[in-house]
N, CA, C and O atoms as a Maestro MAE file, in Angstrom:
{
 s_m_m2io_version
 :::
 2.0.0
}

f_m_ct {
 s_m_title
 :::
 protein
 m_atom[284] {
  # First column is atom index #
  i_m_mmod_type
  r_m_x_coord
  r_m_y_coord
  r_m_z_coord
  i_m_residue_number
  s_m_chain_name
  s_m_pdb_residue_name
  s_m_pdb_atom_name
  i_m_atomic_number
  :::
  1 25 0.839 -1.191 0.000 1 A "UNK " " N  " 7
  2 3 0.000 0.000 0.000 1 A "UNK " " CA " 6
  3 2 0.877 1.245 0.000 1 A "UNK " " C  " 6
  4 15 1.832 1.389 0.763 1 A "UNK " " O  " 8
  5 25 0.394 2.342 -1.120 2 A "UNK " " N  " 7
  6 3 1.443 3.942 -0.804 2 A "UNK " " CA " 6
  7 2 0.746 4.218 0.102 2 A "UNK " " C  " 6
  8 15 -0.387 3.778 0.297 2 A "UNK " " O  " 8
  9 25 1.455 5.123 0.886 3 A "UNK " " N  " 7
  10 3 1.164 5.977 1.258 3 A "UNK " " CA " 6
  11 2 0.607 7.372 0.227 3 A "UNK " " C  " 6
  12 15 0.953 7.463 -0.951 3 A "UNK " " O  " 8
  13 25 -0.173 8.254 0.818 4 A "UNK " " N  " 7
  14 3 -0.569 9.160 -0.023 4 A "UNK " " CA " 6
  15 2 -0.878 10.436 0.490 4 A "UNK " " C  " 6
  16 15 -1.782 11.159 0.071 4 A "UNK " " O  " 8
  17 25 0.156 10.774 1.710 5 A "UNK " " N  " 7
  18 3 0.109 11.674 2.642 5 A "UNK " " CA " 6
  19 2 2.070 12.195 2.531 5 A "UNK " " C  " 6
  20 15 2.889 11.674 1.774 5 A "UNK " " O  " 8
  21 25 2.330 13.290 3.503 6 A "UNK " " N  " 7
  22 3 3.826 13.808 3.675 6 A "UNK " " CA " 6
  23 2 4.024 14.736 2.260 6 A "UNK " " C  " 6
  24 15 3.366 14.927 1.238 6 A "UNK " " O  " 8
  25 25 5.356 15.208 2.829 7 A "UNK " " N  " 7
  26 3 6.178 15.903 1.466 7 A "UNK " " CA " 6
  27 2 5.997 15.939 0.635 7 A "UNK " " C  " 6
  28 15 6.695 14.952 0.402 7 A "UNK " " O  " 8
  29 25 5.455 16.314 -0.755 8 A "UNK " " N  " 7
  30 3 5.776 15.943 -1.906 8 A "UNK " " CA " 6
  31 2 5.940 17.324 -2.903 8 A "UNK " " C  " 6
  32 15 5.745 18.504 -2.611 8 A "UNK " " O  " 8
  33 25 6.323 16.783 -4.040 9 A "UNK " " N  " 7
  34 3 6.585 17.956 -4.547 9 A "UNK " " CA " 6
  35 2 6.072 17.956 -6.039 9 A "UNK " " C  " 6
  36 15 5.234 17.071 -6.212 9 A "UNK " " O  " 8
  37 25 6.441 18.971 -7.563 10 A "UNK " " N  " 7
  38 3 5.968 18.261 -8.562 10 A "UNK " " CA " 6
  39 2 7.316 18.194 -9.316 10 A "UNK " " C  " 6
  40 15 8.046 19.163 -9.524 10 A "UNK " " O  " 8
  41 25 7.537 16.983 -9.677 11 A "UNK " " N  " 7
  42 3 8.596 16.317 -10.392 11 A "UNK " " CA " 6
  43 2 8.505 16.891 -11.773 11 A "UNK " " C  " 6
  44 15 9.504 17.166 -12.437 11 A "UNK " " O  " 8
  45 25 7.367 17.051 -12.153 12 A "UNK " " N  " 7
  46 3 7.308 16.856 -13.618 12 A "UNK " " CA " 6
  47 2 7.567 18.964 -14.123 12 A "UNK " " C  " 6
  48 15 8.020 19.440 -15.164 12 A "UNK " " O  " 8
  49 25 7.174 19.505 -13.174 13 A "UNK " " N  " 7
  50 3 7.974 20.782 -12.997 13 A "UNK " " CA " 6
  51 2 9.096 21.429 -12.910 13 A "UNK " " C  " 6
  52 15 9.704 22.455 -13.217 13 A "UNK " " O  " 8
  53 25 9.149 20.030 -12.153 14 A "UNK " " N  " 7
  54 3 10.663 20.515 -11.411 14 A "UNK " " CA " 6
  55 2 11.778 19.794 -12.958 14 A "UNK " " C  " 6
  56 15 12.899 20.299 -12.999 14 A "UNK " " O  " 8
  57 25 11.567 19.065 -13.731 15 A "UNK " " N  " 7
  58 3 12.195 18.649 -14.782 15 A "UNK " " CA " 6
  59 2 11.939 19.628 -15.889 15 A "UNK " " C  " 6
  60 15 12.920 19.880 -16.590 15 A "UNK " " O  " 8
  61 25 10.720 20.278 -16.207 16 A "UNK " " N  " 7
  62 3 10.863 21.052 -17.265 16 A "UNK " " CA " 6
  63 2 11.168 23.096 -16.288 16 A "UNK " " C  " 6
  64 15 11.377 23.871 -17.222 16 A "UNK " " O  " 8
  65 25 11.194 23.546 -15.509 17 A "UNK " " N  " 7
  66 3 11.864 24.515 -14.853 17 A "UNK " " CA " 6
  67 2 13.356 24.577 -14.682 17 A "UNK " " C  " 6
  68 15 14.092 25.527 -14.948 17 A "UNK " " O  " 8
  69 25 13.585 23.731 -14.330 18 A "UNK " " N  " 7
  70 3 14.863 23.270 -13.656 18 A "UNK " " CA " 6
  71 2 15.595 22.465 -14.108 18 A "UNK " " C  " 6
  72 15 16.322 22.051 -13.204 18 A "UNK " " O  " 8
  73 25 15.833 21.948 -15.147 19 A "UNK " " N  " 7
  74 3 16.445 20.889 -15.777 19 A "UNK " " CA " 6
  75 2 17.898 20.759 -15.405 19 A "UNK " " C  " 6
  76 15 18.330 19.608 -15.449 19 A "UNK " " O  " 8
  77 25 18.980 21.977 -14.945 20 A "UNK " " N  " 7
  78 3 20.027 21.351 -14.547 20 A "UNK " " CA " 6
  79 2 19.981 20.843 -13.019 20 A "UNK " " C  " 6
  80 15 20.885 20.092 -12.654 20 A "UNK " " O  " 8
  81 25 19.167 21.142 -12.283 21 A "UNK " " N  " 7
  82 3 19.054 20.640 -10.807 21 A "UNK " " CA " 6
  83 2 18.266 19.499 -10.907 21 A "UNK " " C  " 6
  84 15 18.251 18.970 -9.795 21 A "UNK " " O  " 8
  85 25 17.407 18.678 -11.945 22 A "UNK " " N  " 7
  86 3 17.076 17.474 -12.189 22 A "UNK " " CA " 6
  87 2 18.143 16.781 -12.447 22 A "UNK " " C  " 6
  88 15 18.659 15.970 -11.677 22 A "UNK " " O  " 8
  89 25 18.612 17.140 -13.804 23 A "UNK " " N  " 7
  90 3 20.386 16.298 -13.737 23 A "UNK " " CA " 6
  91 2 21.062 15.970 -12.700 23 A "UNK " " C  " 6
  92 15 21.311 14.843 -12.274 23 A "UNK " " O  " 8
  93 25 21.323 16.872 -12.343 24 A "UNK " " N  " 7
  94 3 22.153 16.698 -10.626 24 A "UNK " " CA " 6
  95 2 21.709 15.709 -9.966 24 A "UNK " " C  " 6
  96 15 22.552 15.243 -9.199 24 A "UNK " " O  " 8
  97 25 20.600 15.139 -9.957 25 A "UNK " " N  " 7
  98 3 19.734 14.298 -9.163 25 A "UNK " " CA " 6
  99 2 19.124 12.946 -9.657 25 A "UNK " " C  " 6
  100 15 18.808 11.927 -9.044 25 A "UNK " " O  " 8
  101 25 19.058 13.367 -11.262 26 A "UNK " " N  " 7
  102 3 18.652 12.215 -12.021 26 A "UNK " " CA " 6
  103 2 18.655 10.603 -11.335 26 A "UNK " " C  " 6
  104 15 17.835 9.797 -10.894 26 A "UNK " " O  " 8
  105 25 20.245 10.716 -11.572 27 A "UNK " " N  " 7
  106 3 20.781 9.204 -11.068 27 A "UNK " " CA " 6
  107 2 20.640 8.516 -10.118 27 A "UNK " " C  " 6
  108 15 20.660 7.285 -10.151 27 A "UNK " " O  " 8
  109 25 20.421 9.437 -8.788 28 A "UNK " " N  " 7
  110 3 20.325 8.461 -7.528 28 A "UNK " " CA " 6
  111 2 18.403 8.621 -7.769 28 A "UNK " " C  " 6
  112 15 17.813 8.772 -6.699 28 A "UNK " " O  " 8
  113 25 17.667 8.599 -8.793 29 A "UNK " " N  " 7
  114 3 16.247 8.660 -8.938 29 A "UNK " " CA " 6
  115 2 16.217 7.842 -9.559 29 A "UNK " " C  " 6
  116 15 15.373 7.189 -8.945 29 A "UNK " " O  " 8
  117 25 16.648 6.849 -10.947 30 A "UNK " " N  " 7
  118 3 16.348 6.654 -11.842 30 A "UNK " " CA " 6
  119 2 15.593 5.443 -12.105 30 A "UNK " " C  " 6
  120 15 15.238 5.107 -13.235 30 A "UNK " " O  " 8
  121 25 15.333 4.740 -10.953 31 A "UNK " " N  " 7
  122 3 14.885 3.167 -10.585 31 A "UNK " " CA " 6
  123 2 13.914 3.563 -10.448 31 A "UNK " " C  " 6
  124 15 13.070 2.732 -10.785 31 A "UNK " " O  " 8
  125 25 13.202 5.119 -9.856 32 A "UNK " " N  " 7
  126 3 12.232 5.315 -8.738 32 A "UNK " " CA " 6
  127 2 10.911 4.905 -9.944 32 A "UNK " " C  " 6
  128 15 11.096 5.132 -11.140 32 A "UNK " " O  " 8
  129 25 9.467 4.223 -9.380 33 A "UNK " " N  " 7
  130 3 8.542 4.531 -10.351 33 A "UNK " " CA " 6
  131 2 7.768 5.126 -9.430 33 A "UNK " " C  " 6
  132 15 7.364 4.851 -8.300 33 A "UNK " " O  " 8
  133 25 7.662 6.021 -10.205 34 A "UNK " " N  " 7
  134 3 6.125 7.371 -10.044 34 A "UNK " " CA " 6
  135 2 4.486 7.519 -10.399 34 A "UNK " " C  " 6
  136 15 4.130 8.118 -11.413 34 A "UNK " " O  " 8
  137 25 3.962 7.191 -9.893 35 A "UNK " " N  " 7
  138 3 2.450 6.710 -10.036 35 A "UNK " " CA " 6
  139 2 1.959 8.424 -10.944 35 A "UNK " " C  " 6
  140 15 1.467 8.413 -12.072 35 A "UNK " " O  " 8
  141 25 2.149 9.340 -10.394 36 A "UNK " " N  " 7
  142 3 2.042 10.585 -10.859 36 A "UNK " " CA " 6
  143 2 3.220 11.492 -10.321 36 A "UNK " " C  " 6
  144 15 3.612 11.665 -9.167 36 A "UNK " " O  " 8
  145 25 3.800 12.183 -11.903 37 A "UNK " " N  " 7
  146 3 4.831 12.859 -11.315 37 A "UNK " " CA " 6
  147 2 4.712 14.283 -11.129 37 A "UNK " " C  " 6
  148 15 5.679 15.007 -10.886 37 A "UNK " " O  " 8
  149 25 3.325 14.749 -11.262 38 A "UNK " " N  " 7
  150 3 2.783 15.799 -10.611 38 A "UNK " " CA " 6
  151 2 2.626 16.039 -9.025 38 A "UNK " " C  " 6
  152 15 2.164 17.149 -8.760 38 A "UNK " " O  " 8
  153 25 2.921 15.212 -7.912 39 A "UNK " " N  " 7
  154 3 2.612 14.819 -6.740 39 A "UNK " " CA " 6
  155 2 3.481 13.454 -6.281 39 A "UNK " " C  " 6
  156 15 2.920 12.444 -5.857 39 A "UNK " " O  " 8
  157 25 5.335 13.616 -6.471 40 A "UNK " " N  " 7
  158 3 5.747 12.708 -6.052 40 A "UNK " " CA " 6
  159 2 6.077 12.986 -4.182 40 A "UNK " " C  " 6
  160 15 6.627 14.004 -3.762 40 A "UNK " " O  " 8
  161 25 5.656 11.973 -3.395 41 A "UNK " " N  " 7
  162 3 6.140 12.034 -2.105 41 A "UNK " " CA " 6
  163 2 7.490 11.295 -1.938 41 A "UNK " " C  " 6
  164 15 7.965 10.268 -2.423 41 A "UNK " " O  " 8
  165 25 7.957 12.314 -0.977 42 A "UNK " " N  " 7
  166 3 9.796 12.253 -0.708 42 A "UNK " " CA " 6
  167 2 10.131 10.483 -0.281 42 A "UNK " " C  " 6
  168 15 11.056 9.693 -0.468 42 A "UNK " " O  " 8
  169 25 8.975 10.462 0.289 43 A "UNK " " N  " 7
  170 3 9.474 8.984 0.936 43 A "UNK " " CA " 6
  171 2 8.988 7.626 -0.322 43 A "UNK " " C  " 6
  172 15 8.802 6.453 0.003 43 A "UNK " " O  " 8
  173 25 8.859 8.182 -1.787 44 A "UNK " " N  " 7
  174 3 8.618 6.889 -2.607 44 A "UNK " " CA " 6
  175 2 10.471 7.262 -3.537 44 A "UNK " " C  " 6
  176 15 11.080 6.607 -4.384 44 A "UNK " " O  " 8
  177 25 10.813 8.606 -2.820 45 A "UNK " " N  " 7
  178 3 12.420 8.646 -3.639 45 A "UNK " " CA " 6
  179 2 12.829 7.340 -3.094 45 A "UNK " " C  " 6
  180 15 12.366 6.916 -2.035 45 A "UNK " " O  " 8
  181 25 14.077 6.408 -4.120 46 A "UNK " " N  " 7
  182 3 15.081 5.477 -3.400 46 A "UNK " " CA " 6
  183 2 15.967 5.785 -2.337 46 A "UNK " " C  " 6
  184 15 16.342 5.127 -1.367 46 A "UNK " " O  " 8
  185 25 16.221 6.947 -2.740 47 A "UNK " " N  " 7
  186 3 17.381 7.804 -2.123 47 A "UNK " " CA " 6
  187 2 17.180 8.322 -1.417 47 A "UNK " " C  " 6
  188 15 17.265 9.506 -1.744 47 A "UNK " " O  " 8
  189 25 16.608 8.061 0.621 48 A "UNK " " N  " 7
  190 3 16.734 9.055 1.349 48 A "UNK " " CA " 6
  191 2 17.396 10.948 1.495 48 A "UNK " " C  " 6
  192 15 16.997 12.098 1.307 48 A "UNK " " O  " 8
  193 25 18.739 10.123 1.994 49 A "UNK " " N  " 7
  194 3 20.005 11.557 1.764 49 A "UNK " " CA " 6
  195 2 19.758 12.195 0.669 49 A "UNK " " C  " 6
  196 15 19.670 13.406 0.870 49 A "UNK " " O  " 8
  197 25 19.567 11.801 -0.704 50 A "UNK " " N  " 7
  198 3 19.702 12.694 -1.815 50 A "UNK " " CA " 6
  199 2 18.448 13.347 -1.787 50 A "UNK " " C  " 6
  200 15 18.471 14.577 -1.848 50 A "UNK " " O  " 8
  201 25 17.160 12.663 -1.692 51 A "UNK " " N  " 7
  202 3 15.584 13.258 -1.363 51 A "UNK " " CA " 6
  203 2 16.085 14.599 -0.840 51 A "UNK " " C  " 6
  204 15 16.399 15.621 -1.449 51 A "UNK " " O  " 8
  205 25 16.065 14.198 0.939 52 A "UNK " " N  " 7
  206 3 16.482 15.351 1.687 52 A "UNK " " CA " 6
  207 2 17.042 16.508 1.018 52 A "UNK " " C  " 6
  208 15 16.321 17.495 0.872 52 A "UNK " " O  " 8
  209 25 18.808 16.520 0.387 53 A "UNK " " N  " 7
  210 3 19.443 17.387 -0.415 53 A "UNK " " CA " 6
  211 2 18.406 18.006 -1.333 53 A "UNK " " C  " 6
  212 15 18.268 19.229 -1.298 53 A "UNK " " O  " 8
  213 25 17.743 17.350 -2.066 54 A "UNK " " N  " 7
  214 3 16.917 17.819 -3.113 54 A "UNK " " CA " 6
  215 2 15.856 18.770 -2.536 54 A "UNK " " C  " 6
  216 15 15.708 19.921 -2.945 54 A "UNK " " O  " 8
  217 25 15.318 18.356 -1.812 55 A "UNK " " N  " 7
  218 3 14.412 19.061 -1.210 55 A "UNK " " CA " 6
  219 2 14.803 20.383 0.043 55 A "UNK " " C  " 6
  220 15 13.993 21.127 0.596 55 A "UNK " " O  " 8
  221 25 16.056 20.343 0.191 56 A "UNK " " N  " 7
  222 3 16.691 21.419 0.643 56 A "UNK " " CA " 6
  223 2 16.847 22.737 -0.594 56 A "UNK " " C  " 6
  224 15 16.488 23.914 -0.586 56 A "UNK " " O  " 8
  225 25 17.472 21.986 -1.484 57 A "UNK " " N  " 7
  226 3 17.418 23.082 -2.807 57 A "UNK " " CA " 6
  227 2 16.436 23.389 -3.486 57 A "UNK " " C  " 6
  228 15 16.622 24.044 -4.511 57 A "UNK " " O  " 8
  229 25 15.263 23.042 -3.142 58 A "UNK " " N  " 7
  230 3 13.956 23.483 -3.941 58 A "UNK " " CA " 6
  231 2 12.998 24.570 -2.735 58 A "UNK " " C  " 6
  232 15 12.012 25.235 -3.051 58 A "UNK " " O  " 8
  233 25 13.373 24.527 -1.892 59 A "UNK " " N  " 7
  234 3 13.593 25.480 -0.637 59 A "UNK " " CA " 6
  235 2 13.721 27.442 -1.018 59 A "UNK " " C  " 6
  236 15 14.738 28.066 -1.320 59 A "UNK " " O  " 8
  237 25 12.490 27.897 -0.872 60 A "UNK " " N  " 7
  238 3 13.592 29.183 -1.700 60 A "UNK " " CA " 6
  239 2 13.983 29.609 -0.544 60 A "UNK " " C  " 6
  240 15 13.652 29.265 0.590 60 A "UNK " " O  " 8
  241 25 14.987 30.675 -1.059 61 A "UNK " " N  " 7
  242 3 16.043 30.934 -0.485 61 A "UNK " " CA " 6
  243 2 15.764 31.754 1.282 61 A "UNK " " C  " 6
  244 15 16.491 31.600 2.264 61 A "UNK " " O  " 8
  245 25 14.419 32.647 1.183 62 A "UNK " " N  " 7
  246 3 13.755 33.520 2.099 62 A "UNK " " CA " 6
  247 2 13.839 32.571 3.408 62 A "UNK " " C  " 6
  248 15 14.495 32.769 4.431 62 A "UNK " " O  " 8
  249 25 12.593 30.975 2.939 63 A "UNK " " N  " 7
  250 3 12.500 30.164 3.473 63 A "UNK " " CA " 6
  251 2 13.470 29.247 4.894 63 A "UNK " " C  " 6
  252 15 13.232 28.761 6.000 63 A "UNK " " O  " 8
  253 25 15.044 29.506 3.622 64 A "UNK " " N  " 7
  254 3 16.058 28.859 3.856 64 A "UNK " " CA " 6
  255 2 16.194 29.467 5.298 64 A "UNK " " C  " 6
  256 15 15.671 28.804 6.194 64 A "UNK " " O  " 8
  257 25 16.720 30.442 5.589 65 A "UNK " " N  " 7
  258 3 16.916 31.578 6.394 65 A "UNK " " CA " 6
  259 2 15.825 30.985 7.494 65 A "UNK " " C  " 6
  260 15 16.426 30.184 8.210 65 A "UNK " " O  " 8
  261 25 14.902 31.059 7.749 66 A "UNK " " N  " 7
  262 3 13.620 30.478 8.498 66 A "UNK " " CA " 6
  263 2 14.203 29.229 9.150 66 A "UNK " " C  " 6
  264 15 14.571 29.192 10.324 66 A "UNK " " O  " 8
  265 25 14.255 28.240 8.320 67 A "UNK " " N  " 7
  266 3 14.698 26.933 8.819 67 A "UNK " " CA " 6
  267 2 15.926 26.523 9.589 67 A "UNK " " C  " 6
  268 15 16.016 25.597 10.394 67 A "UNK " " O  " 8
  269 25 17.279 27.755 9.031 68 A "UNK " " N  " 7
  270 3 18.163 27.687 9.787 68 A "UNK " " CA " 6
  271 2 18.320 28.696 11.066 68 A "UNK " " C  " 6
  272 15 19.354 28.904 11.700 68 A "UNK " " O  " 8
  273 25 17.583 29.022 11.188 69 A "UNK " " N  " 7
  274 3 16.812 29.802 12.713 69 A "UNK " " CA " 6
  275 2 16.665 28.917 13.929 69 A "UNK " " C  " 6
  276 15 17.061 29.141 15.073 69 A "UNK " " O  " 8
  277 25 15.912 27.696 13.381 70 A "UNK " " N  " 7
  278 3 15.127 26.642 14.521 70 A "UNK " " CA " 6
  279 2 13.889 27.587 14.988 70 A "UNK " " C  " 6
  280 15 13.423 28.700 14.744 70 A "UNK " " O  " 8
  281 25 13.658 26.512 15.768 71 A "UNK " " N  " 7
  282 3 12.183 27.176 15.892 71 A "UNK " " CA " 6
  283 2 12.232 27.541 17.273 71 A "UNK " " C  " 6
  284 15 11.269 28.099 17.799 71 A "UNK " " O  " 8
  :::
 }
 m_bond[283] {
  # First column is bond index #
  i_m_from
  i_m_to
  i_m_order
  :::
  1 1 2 1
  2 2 3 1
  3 3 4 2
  4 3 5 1
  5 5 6 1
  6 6 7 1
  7 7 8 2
  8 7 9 1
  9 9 10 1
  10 10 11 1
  11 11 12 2
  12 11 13 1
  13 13 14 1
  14 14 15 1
  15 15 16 2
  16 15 17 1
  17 17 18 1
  18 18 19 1
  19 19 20 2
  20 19 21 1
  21 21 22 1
  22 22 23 1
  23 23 24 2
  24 23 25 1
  25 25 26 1
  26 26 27 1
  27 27 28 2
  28 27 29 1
  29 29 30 1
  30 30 31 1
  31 31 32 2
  32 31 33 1
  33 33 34 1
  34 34 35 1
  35 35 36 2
  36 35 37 1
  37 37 38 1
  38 38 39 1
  39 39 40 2
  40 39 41 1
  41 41 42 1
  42 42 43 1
  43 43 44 2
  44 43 45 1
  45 45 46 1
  46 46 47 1
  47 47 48 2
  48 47 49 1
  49 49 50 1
  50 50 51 1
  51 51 52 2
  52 51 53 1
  53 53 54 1
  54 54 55 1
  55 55 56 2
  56 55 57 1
  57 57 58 1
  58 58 59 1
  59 59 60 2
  60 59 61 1
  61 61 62 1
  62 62 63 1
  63 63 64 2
  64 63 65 1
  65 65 66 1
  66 66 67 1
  67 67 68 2
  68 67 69 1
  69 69 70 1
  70 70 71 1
  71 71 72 2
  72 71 73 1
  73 73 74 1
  74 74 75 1
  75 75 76 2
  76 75 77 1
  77 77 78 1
  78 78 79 1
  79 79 80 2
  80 79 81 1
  81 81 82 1
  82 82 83 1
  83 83 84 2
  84 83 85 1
  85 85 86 1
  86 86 87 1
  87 87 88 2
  88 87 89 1
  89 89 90 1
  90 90 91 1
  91 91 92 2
  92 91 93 1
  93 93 94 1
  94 94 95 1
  95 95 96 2
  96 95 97 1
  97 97 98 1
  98 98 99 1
  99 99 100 2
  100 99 101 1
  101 101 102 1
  102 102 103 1
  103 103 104 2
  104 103 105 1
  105 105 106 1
  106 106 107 1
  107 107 108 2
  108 107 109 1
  109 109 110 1
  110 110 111 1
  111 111 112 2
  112 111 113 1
  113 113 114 1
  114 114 115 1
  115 115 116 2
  116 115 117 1
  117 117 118 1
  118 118 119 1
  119 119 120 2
  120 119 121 1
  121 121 122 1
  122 122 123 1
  123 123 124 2
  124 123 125 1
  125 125 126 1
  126 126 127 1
  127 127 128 2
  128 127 129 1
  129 129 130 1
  130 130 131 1
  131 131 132 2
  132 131 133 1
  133 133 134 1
  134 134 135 1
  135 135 136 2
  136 135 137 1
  137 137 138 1
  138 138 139 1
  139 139 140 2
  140 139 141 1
  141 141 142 1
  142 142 143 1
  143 143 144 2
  144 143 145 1
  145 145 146 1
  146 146 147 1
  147 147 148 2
  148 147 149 1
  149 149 150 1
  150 150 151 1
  151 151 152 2
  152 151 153 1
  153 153 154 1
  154 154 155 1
  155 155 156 2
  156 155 157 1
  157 157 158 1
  158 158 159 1
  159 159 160 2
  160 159 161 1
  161 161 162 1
  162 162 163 1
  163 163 164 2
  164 163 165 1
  165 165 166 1
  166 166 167 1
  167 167 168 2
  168 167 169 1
  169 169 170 1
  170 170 171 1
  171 171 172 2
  172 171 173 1
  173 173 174 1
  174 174 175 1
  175 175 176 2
  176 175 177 1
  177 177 178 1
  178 178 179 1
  179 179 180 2
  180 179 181 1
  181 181 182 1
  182 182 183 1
  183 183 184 2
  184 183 185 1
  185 185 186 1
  186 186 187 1
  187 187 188 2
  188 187 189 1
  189 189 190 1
  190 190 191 1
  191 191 192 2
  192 191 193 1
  193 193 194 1
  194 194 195 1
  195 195 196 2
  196 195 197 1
  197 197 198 1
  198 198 199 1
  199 199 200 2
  200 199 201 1
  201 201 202 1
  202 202 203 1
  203 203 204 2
  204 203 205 1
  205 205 206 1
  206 206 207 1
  207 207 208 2
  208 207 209 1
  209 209 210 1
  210 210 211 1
  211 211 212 2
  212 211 213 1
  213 213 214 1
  214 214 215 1
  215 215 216 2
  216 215 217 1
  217 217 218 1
  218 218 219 1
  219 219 220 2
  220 219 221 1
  221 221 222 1
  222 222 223 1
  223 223 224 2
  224 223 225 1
  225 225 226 1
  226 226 227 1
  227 227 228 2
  228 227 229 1
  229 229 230 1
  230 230 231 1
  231 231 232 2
  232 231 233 1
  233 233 234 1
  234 234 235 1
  235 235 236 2
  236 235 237 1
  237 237 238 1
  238 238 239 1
  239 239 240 2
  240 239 241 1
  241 241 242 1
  242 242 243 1
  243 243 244 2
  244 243 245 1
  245 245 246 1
  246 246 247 1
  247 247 248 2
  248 247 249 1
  249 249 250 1
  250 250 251 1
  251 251 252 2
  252 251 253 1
  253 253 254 1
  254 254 255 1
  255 255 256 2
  256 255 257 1
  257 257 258 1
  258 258 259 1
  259 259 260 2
  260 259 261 1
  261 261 262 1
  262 262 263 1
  263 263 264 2
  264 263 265 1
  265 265 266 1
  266 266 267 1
  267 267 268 2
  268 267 269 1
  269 269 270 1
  270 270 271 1
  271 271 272 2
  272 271 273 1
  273 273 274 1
  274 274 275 1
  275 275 276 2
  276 275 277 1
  277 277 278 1
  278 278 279 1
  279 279 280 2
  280 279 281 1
  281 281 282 1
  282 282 283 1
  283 283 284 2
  :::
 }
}
């Protein structure tokens, strides 16, 4: 069973926006299958650590600042 809740983001955006920060990432993805890549959740990536990374850089930058605050 997926899950169909948490994180997610849109893949299929993030490949035609962003195409060199997809590259970057491609590889530790490339096994992954995606039911819809409009609404992929972080936890169907293979790649924990790289998820995380990825999802640090899709972070804008304002945000960034926020998070490294703590709460």
């Amino acid at each position: 069973m997926k899950w169909k809740y948490g994180l997610s983001f849109n893949l299929k955006m993030l490949k035609e926006n962003n195409p060199e920060l997809w590259k970057k990432y491609e590889p530790y993805f490339k096994d992954a299958n995606f039911d819809d890549e409009e609404q992929v959740f972080i936890h169907e990536l293979p790649n924990g650590k790289k998820a995380l990374e990825l999802m640090r850089e899709l972070i804008p930058d304002e945000l960034k600042k926020e998070f490294e605050k703590g709460i």
